[in-house]
C-alpha positions in Angstrom: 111.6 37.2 72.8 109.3 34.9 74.6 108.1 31.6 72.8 104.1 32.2 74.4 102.7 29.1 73.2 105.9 27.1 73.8 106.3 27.8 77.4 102.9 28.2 78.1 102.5 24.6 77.3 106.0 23.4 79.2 104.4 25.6 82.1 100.8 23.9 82.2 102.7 21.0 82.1 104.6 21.8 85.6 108.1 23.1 84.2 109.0 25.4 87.0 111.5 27.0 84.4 108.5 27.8 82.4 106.2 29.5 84.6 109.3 31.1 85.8 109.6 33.0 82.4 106.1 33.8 82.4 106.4 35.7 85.7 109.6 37.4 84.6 107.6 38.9 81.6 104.5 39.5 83.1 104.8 40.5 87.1 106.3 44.2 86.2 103.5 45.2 85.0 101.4 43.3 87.0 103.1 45.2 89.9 103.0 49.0 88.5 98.8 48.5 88.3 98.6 46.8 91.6 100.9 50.1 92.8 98.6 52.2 91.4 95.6 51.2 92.8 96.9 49.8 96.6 100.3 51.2 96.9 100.9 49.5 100.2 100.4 46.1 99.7 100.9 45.6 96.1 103.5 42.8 96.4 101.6 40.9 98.5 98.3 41.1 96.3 100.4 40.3 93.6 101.0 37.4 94.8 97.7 36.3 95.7 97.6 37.0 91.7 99.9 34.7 90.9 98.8 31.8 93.0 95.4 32.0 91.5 96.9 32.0 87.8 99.2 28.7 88.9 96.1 27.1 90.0 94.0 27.8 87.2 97.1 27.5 84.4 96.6 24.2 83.5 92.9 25.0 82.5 93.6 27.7 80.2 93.6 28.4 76.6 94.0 30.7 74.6 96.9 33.3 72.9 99.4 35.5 74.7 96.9 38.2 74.4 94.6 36.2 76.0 97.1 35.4 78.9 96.9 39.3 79.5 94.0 39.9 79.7 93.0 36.6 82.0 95.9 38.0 84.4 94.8 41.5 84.8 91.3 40.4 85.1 92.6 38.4 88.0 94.2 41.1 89.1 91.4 43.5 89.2 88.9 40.4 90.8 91.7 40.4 93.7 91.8 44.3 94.2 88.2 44.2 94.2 88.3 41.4 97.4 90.9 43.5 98.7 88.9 46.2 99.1 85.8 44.7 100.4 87.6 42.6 103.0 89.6 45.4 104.5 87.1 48.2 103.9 90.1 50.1 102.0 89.7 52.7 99.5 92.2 53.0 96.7 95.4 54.7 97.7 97.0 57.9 96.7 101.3 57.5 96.5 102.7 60.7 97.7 106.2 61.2 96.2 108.1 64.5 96.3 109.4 63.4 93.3 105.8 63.7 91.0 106.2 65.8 89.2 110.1 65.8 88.1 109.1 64.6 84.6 109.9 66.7 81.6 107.5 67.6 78.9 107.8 65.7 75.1 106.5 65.1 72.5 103.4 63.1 73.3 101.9 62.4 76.8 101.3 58.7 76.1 104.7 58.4 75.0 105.7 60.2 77.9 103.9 57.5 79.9 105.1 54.6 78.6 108.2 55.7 78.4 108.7 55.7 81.7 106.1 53.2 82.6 108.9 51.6 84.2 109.8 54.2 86.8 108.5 54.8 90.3 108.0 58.7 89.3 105.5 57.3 86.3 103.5 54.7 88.6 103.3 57.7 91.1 102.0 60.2 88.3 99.5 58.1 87.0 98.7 57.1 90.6 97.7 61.0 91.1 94.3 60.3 88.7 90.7 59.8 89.8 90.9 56.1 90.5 89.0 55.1 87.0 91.0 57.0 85.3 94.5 55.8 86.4 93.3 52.0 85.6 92.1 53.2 82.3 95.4 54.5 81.4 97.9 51.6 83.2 95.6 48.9 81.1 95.9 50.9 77.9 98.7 52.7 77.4 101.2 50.7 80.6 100.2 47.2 79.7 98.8 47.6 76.3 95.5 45.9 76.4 93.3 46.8 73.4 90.2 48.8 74.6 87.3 46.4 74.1 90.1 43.8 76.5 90.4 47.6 79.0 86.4 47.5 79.1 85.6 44.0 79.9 88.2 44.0 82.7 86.8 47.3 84.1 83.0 46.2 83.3 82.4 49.0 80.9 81.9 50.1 77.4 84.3 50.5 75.2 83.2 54.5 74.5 83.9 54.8 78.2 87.1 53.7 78.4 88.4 55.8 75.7 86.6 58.8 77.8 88.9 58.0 80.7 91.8 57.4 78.8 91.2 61.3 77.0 90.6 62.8 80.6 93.2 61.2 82.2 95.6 62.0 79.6 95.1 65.5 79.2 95.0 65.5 83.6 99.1 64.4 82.7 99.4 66.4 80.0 98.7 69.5 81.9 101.3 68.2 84.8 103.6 67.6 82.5 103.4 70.8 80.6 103.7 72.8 84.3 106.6 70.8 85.7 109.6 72.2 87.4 111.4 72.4 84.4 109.4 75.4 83.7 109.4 74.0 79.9 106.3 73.7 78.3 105.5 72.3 75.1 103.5 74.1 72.4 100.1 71.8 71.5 101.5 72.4 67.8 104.6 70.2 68.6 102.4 67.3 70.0 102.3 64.5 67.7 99.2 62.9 67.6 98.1 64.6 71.3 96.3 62.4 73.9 93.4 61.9 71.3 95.4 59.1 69.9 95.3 57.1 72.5 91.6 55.5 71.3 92.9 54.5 67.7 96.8 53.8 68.1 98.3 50.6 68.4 98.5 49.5 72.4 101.9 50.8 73.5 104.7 49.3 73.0 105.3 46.9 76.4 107.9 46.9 79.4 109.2 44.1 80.9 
């Protein structure tokens, strides 16, 4: 498990081993909600990301849940230059694939199950644009919703909207996949309503 505080400090500090462990835990998910929203270039934006946080490291403080939230709000700063530089809209993946995912017991669990696959980036990827954000920041990464709402500049009520909506959007996908397998709403635990009170997902690296 990663010492935060410990190699944050060795990292500010110029310890390329440091800031090397800080990317391995953090780019994954960096990448699968820069996939989401520009499909294309994603690597490349994240590491526009990246170069920003290195400059700015030494200048920051706060807790690993700070660090998060800081990144992704980088993140979303970037996309939003992105997309006014290039006069690019947010993509849509095309996969054969979408829709090869099994229904379970919960759709966010479902989600961040596979939050690490392709198939799930693509899924999400498949949402009205506000929508898929909402879900990668909440349920992919795990931000709380108040962190979700200043990053997306918008009340907290709002995100838990998009977060319902695009939920049930999966749910419905899920329930009519190829396996021809749907599960009964009574066999649901919690259903997508939990999303706005449950503790943020459990994270992927």
């Amino acid at each position: 498990m990663l010492d935060f505080q410990g190699t944050l400090l060795a990292a500010q500090q110029g310890s390329d081993d440091a800031f090397a462990r800080l990317w391995r835990e953090y780019h994954p998910g960096l990448l699968r909600y820069l996939a989401v929203k520009s499909a294309s270039d994603a690597e490349d934006l994240a590491a526009d990301v990246w170069f920003n946080v290195v400059r700015a490291l030494p200048a920051f403080e706060g807790t690993e849940h700070g660090f998060r939230s800081w990144l992704f709000t980088t993140a979303r700063n970037r996309l939003t230059d992105w997309y006014r530089g290039t006069d690019r809209r947010p993509e849509v993946i095309q996969t054969e694939s979408l829709l090869c995912i099994a229904s379970r017991v919960s759709v966010e669990g479902e989600v961040a199950d596979r939050s690490g696959t392709d198939a799930a980036v693509a899924l999400i990827a498949t949402l009205p644009h506000d929508q898929a954000e909402a879900v990668m920041l909440r349920v992919v990464v795990g931000l709380d919703v108040s962190d979700v709402a200043d990053i997306m500049g918008r009340t907290p009520g709002s995100v838990r909207v998009l977060c319902h909506r695009g939920l049930r959007h999966l749910e419905r996908r899920l329930d009519h996949s190829p396996t021809g397998h749907a599960v009964p709403p009574a066999r649901r635990r919690g259903g997508v309503d939990a999303v706005a009170s449950a503790p943020s997902a459990r994270r992927h690296a």
